[in-house]
Every structure is written in structure tokens, then in C-alpha cells.
C-alpha positions, 0 to 999 in steps of 0.5 A: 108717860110710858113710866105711869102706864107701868105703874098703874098694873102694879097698884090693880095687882095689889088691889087684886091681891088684898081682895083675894085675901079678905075676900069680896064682902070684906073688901066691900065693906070699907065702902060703908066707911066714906060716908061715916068719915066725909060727915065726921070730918065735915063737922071737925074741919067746917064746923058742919053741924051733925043732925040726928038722920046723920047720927042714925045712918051712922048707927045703920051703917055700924050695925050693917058691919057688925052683922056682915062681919063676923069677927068684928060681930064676935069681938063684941060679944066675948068683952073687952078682955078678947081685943087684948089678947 
């Protein structure tokens, strides 16, 4: 039992650290993934149908990354010959 409890401070110190180094917003912003994912998986794996509501929450939460996240937001707007280099 004891080798768990020290276990569990290491992965909170690497949680800490990645969240220093991106900061908060960017860390918060893997949050808008789970839904996108759960209902993209839900259609592969049960065959759950995907219904426009969910097609347009996706495009919301597409739309809140790109204005939150600015690099993702000036990616886009220089073209596909800035992601390969």
C-alpha cells in the first residue's frame, strides 16, 4: 500500500509541471476533447448513429480551440505550407 501512496505524488508533480509549461488555458483546453472523442468513438466501436446537434457541437467545440488557441488559430490562417515546415 505504502509503494502506491508514492507513487500518486509523482504523477500530480508531472501533472503540475506539463500545466506550468502550457499554462492553464492550454491545459483546459484538452477538456473540449472528451466529448468530440466519446461520441467519435461511440459511432466506430457501437455503431451509435452521429445526428446533426452532435455534428454541430463538434463545429462549436472546433471553433472555441481555434479562438482560444492562438497557434492552433495562426496555423490555419498562413496554409498548409506552415505545418511542414
Amino acid at each position: 500500500m505504502a509503494r502506491r501512496a508514492a507513487s500518486v505524488p509523482r504523477r500530480v508533480l508531472a501533472a503540475l509541471s506539463i500545466l506550468a509549461r502550457t499554462g492553464a488555458v492550454a491545459s483546459s483546453l484538452v477538456t473540449l476533447i472528451i466529448p468530440v472523442s466519446a461520441t467519435v468513438l461511440g459511432s466506430l466501436a457501437l455503431g451509435a448513429p452521429i445526428v446533426p446537434r452532435q455534428l454541430f457541437g463538434m463545429a462549436l467545440i472546433a471553433g472555441g480551440l481555434v479562438a482560444v488557441d492562438a497557434r492552433l488559430g495562426v496555423l490555419l490562417r498562413r496554409g498548409p505550407s506552415a505545418r511542414t515546415s
